[in-house]
C-alpha positions as CSV (number, residue, x, y, z in Angstrom):
1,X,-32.0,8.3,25.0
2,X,-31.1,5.5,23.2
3,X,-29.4,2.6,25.0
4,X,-27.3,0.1,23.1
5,X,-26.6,-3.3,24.0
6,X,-23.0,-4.9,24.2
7,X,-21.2,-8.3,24.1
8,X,-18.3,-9.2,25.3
9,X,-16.3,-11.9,23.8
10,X,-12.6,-13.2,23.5
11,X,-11.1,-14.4,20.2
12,X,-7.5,-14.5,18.8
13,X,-4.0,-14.8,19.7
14,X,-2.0,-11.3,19.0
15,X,1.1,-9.8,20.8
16,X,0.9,-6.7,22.0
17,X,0.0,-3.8,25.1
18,X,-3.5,-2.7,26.4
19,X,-4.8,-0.9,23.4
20,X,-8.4,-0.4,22.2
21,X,-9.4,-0.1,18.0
22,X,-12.7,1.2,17.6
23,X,-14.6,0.4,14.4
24,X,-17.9,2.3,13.5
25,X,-19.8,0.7,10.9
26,X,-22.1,2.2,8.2
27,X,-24.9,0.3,8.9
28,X,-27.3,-0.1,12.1
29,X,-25.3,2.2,14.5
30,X,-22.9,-1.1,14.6
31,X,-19.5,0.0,16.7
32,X,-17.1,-2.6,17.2
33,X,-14.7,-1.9,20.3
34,X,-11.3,-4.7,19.9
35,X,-8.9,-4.7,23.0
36,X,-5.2,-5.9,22.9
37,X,-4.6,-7.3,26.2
38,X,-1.5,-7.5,28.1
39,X,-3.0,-10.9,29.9
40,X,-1.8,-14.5,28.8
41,X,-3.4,-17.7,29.4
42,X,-1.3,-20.5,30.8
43,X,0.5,-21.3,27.5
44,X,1.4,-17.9,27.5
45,X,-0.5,-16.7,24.4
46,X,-2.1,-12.7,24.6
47,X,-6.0,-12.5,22.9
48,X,-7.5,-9.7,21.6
49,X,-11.2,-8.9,23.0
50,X,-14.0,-6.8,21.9
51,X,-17.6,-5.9,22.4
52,X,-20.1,-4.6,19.8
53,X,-22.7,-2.1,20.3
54,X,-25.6,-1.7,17.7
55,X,-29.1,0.2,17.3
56,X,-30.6,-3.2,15.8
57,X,-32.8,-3.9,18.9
58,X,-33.4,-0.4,19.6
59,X,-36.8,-0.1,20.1
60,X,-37.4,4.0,20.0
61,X,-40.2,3.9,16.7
62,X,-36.9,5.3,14.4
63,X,-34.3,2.5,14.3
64,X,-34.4,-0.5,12.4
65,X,-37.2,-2.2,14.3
66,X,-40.5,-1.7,17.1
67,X,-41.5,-4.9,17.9
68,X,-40.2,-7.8,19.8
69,X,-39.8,-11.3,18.5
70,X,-37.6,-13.9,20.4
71,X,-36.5,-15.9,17.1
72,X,-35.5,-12.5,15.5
73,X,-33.9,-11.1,18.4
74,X,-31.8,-14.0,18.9
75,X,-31.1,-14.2,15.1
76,X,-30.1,-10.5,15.4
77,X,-27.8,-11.4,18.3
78,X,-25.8,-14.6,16.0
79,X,-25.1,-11.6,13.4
80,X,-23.6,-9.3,16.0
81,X,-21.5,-11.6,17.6
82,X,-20.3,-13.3,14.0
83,X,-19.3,-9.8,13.5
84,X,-17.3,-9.3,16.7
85,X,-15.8,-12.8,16.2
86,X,-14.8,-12.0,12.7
87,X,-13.5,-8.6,13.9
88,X,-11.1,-10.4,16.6
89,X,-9.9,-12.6,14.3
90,X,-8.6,-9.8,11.8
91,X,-11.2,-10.1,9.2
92,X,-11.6,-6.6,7.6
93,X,-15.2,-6.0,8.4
94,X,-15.6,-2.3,7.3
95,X,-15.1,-3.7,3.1
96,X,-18.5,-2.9,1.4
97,X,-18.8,-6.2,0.3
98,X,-18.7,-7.3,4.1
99,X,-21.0,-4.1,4.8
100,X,-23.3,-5.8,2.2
101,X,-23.5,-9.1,3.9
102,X,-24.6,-7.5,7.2
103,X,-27.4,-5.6,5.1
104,X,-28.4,-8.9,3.2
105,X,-28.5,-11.0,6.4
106,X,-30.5,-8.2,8.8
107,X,-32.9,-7.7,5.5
108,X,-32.9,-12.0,5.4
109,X,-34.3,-12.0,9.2
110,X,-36.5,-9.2,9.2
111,X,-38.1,-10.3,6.1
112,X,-38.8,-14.0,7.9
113,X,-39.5,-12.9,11.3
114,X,-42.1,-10.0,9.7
115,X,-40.3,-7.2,12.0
């Protein structure tokens, strides 16, 4: 069974309710999760949060990669959570050219770490 890693992170002012927005991604199993809270801060401003999920450290011999490297897993981790930050601050990450850019940058790491 596969087990996916996820980060949790807060970004952007919205109004709104408890809602959640689930994005699944064509690439790497990537499956962004962005939550409207009903919970201000003490200006009284609402944030959306999120967490992403991915298969990109998976190590089950049929994902993406079956070693370990510290510099690439924490390179991998910098993507994922420039994704969820992008997500929670309304940047349309499902375009193909933003689909692309993930592709580009995982290919750009793997191909200098050697994974």
């Amino acid at each position: 069974m596969l087990k996916l890693r996820t980060f949790e992170k807060c970004a952007t002012k919205i109004m709104g309710i408890n809602m959640e927005t689930i994005i699944n991604l064509p690439v790497y199993g990537i499956r962004v999760v962005l939550t409207k809270n009903k919970v201000a801060d003490t200006n009284g401003n609402y944030y959306k949060s999120g967490k992403i999920d991915s298969l990109l450290l998976v190590d089950d011999g049929k994902e993406f990669r079956t070693t370990s490297n510290n510099g690439f897993d924490a390179a991998i981790h910098g993507i994922e959570a420039l994704i969820l930050a992008h997500a929670c601050a309304g940047i349309y990450i499902e375009s193909p050219e933003y689909i692309e850019g993930i592709t580009t940058a995982v290919t750009a790491i793997s191909n200098y770490f050697g994974d």
